[in-house]
TORSEFI-398338 format. One record per atom (N, C-alpha, C, CB): residue in one letter; atom name; y, z, x negated. Coordinates in steps of 0.05 Angstrom, whole numbers. Glycine has a CB too. Example, Ala and Ser with C-alpha at 12.3 -4.5 7.8 and 13.67 -1.06 7.14 Angstrom:
! residues 2
<rec gulum="A" numi="N" v="-114" w="156" u="-264"/>
<rec gulum="A" numi="CA" v="-90" w="156" u="-246"/>
<rec gulum="A" numi="C" v="-66" w="156" u="-264"/>
<rec gulum="A" numi="CB" v="-89" w="181" u="-226"/>
<rec gulum="S" numi="N" v="-45" w="142" u="-257"/>
<rec gulum="S" numi="CA" v="-21" w="143" u="-273"/>
<rec gulum="S" numi="C" v="1" w="157" u="-258"/>
<rec gulum="S" numi="CB" v="-12" w="114" u="-282"/>
//
This chain:
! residues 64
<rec gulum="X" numi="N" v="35" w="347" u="59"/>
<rec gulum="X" numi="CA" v="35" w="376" u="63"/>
<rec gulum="X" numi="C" v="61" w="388" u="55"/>
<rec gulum="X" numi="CB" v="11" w="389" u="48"/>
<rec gulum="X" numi="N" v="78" w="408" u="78"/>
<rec gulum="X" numi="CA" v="98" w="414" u="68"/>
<rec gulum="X" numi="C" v="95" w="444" u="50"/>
<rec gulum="X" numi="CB" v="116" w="413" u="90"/>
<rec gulum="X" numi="N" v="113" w="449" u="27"/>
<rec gulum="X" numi="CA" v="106" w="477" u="17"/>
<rec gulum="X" numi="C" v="131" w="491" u="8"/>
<rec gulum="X" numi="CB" v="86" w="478" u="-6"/>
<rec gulum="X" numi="N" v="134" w="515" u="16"/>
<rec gulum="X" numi="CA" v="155" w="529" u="27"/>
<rec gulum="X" numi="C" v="158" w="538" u="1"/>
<rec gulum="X" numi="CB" v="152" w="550" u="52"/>
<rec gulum="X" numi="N" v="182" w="541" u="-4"/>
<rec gulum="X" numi="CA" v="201" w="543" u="-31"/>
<rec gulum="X" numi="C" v="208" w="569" u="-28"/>
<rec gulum="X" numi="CB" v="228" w="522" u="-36"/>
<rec gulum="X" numi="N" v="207" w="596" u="-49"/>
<rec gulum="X" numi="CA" v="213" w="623" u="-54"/>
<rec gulum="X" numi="C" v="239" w="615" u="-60"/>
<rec gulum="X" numi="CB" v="195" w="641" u="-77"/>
<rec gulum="X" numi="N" v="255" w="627" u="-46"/>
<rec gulum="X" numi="CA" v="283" w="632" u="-67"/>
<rec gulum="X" numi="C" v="288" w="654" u="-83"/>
<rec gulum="X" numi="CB" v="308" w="633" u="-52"/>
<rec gulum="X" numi="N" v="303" w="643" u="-106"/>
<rec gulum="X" numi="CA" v="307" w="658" u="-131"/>
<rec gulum="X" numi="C" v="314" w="698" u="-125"/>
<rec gulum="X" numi="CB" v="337" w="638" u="-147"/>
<rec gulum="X" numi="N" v="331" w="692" u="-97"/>
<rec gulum="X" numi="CA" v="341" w="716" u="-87"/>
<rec gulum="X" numi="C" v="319" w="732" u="-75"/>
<rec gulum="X" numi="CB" v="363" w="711" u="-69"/>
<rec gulum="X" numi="N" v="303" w="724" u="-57"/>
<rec gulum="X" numi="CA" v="283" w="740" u="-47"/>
<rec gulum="X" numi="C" v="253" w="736" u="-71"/>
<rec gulum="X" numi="CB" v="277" w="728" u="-13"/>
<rec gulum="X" numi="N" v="256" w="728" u="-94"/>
<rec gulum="X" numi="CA" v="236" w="749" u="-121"/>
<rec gulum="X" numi="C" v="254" w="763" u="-129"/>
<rec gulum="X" numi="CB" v="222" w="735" u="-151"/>
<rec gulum="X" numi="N" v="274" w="766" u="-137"/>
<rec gulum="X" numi="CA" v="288" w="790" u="-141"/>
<rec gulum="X" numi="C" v="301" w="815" u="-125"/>
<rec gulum="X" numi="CB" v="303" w="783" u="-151"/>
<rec gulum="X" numi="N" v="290" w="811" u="-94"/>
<rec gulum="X" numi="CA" v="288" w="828" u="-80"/>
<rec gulum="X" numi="C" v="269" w="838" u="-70"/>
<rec gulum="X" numi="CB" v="298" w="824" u="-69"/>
<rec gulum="X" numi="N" v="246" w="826" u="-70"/>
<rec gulum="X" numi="CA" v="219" w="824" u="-71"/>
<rec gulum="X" numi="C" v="205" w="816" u="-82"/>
<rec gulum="X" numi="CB" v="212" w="818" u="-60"/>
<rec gulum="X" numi="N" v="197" w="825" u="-105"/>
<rec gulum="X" numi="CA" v="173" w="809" u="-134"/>
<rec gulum="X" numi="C" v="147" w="822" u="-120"/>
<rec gulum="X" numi="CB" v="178" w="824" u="-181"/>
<rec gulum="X" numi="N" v="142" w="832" u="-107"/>
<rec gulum="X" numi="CA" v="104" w="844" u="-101"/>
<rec gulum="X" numi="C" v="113" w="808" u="-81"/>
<rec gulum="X" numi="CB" v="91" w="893" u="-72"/>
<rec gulum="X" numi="N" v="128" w="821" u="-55"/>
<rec gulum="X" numi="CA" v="119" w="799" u="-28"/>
<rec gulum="X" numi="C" v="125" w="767" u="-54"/>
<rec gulum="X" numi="CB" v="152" w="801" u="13"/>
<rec gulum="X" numi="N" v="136" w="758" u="-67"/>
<rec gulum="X" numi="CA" v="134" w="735" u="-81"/>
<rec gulum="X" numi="C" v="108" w="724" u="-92"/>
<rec gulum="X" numi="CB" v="150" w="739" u="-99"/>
<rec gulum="X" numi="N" v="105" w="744" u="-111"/>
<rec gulum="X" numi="CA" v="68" w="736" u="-119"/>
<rec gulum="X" numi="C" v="47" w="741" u="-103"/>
<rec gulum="X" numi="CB" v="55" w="752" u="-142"/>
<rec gulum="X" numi="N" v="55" w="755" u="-86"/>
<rec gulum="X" numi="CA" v="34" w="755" u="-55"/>
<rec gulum="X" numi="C" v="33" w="721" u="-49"/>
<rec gulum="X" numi="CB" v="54" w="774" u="-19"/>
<rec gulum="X" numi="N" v="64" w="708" u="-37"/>
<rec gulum="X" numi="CA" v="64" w="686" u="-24"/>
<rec gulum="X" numi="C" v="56" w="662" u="-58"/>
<rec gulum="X" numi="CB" v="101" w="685" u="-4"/>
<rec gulum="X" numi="N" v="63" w="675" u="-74"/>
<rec gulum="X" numi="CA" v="48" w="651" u="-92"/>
<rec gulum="X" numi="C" v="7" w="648" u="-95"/>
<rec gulum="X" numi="CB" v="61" w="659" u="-126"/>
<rec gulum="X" numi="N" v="4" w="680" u="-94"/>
<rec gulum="X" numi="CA" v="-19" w="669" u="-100"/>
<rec gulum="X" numi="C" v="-35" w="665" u="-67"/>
<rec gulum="X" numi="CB" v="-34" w="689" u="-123"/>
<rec gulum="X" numi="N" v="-24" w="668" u="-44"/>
<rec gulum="X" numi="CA" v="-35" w="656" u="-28"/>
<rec gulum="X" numi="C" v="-35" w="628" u="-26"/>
<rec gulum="X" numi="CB" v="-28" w="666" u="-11"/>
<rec gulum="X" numi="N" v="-6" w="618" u="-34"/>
<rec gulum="X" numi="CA" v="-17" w="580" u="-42"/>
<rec gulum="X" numi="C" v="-29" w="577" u="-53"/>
<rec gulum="X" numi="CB" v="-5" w="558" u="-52"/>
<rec gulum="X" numi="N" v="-37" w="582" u="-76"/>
<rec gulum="X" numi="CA" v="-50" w="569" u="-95"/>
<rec gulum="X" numi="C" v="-77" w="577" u="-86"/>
<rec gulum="X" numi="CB" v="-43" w="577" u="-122"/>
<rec gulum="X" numi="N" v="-90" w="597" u="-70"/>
<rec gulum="X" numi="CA" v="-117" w="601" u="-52"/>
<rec gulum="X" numi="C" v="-114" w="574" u="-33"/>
<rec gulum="X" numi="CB" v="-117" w="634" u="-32"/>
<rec gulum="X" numi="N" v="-94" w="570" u="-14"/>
<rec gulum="X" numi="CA" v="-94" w="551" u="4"/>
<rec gulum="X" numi="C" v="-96" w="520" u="-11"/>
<rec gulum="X" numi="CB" v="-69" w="556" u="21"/>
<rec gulum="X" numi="N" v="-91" w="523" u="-29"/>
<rec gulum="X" numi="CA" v="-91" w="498" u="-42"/>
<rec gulum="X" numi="C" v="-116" w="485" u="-48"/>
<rec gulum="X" numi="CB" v="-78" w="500" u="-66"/>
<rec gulum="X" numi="N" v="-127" w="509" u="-69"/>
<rec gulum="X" numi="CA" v="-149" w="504" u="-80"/>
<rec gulum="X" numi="C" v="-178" w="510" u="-61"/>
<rec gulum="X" numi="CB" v="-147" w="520" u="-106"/>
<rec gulum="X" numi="N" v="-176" w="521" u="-38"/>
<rec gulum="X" numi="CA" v="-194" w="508" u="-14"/>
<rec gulum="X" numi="C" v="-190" w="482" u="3"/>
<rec gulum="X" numi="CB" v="-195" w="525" u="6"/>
<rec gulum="X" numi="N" v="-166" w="466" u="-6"/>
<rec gulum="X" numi="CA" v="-162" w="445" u="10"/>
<rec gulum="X" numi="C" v="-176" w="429" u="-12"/>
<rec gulum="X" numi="CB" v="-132" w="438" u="20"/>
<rec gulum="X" numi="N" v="-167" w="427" u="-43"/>
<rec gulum="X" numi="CA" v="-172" w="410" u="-62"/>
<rec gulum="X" numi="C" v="-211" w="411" u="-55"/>
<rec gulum="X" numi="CB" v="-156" w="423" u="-97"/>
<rec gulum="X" numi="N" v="-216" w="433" u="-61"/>
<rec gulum="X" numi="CA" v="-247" w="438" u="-53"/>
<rec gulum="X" numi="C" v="-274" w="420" u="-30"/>
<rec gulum="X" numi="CB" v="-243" w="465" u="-42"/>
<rec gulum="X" numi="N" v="-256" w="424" u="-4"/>
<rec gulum="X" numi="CA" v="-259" w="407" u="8"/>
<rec gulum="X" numi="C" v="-261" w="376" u="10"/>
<rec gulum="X" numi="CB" v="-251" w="414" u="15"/>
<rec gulum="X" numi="N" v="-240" w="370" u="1"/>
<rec gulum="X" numi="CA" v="-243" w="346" u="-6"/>
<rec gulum="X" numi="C" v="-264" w="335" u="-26"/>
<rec gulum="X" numi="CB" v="-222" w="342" u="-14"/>
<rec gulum="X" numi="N" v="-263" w="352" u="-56"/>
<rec gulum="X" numi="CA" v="-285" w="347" u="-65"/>
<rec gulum="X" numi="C" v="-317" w="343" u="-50"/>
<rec gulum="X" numi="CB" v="-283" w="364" u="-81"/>
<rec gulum="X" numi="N" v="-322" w="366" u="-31"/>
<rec gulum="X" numi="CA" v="-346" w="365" u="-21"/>
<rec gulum="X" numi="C" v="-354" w="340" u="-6"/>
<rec gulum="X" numi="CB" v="-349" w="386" u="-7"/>
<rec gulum="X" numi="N" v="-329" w="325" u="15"/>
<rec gulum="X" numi="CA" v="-328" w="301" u="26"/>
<rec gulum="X" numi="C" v="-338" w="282" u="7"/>
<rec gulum="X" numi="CB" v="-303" w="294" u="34"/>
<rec gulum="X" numi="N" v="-325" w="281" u="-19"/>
<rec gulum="X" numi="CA" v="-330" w="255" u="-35"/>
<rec gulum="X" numi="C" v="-351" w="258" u="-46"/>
<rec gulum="X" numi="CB" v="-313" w="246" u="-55"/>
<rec gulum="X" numi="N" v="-368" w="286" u="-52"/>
<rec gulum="X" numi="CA" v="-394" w="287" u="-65"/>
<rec gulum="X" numi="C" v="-420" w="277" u="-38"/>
<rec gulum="X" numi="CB" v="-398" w="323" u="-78"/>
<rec gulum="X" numi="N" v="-410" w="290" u="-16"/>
<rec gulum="X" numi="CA" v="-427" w="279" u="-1"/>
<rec gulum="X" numi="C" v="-424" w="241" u="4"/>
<rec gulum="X" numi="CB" v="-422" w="296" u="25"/>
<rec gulum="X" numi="N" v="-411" w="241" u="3"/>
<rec gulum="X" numi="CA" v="-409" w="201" u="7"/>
<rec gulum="X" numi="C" v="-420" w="195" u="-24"/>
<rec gulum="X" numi="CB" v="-364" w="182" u="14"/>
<rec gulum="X" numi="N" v="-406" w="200" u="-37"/>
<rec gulum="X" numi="CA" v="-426" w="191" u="-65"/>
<rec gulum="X" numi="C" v="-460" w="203" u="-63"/>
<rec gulum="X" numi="CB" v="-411" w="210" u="-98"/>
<rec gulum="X" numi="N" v="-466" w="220" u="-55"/>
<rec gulum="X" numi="CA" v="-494" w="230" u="-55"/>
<rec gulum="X" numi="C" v="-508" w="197" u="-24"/>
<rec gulum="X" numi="CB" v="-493" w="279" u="-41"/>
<rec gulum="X" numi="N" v="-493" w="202" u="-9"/>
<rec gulum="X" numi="CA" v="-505" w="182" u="14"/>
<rec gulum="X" numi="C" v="-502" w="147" u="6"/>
<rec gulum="X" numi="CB" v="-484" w="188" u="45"/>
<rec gulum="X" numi="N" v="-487" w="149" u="-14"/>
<rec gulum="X" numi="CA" v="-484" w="122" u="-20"/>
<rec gulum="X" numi="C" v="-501" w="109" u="-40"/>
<rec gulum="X" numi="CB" v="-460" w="118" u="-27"/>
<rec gulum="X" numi="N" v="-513" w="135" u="-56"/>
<rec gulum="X" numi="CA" v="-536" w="132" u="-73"/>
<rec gulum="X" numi="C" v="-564" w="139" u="-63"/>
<rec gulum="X" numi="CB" v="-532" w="147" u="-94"/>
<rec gulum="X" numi="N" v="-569" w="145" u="-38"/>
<rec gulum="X" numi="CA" v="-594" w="146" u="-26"/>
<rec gulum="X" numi="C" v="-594" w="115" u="-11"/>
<rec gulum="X" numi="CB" v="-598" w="173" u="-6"/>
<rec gulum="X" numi="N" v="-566" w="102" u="-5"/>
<rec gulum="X" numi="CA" v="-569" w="82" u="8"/>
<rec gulum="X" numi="C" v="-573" w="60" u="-8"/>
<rec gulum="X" numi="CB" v="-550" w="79" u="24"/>
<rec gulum="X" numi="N" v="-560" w="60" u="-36"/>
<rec gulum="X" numi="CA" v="-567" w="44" u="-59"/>
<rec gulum="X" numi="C" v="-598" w="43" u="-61"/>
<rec gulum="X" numi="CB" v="-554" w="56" u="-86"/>
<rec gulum="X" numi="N" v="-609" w="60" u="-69"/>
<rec gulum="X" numi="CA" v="-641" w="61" u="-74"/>
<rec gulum="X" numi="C" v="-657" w="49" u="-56"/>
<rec gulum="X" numi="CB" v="-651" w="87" u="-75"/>
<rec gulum="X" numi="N" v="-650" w="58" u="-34"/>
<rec gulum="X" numi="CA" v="-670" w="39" u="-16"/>
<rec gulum="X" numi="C" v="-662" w="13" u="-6"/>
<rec gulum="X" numi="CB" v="-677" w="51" u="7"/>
<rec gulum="X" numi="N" v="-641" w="4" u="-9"/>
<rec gulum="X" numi="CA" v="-639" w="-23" u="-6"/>
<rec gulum="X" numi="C" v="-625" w="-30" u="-25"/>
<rec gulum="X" numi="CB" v="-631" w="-32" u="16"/>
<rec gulum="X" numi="N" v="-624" w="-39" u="-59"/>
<rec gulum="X" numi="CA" v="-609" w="-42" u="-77"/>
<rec gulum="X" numi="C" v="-594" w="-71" u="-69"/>
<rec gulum="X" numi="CB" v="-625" w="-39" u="-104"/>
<rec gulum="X" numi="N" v="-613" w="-89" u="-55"/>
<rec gulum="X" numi="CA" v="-594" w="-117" u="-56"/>
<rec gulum="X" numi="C" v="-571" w="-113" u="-33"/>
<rec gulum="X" numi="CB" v="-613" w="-148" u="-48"/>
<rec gulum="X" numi="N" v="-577" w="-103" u="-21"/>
<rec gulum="X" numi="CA" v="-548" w="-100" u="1"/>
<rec gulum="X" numi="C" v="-518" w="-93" u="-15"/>
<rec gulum="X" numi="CB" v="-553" w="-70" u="26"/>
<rec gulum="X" numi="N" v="-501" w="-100" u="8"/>
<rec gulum="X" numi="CA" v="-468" w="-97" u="-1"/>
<rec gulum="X" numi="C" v="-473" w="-62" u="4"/>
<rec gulum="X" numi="CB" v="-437" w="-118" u="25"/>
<rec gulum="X" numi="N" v="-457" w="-58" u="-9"/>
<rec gulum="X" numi="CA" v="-447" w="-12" u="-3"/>
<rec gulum="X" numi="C" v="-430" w="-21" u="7"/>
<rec gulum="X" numi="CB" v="-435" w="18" u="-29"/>
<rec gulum="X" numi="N" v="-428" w="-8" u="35"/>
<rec gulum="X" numi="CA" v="-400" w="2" u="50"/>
<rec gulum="X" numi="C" v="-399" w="27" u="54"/>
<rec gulum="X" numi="CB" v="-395" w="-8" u="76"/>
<rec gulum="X" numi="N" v="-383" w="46" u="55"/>
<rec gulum="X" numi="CA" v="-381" w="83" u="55"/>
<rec gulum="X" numi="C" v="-357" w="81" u="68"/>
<rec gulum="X" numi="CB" v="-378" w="105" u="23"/>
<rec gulum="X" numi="N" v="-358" w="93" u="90"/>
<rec gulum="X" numi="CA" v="-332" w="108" u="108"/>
<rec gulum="X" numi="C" v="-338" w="133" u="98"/>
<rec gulum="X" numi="CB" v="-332" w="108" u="146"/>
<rec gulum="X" numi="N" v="-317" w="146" u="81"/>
<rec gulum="X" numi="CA" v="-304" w="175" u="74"/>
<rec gulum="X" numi="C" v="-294" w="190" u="89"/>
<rec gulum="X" numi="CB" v="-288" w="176" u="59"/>
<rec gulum="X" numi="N" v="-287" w="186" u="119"/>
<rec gulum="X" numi="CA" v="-278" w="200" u="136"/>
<rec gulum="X" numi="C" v="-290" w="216" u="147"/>
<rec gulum="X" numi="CB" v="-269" w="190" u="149"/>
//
């Protein structure tokens, strides 16, 4: 993921639009980080319903 770098000159020509563009990453961020979490809770939640009912089998989980 590429992330676009404030220069030093445009916060001191602009400090509102700067913390605008900061705290919109850190929103974009922390819905991407989020997501991901939900992916891995769901495969951990499916991998433990698949454990239980067949405990002797191998676990395989595609996370994709």
């Amino acid at each position: 993921m590429v992330v676009q770098e404030i220069s030093p000159k445009t916060v001191r020509r602009h400090p509102t639009q700067a913390v605008k563009a900061v705290s919109i990453a850190a929103v974009i961020l922390k819905m991407i980080r989020n997501a991901h979490l939900k992916r891995v809770k769901k495969a951990v939640n499916k991998a433990v319903v698949i454990n239980q009912a067949n405990p002797d089998s191998p676990l395989i989980i595609n996370i994709s």
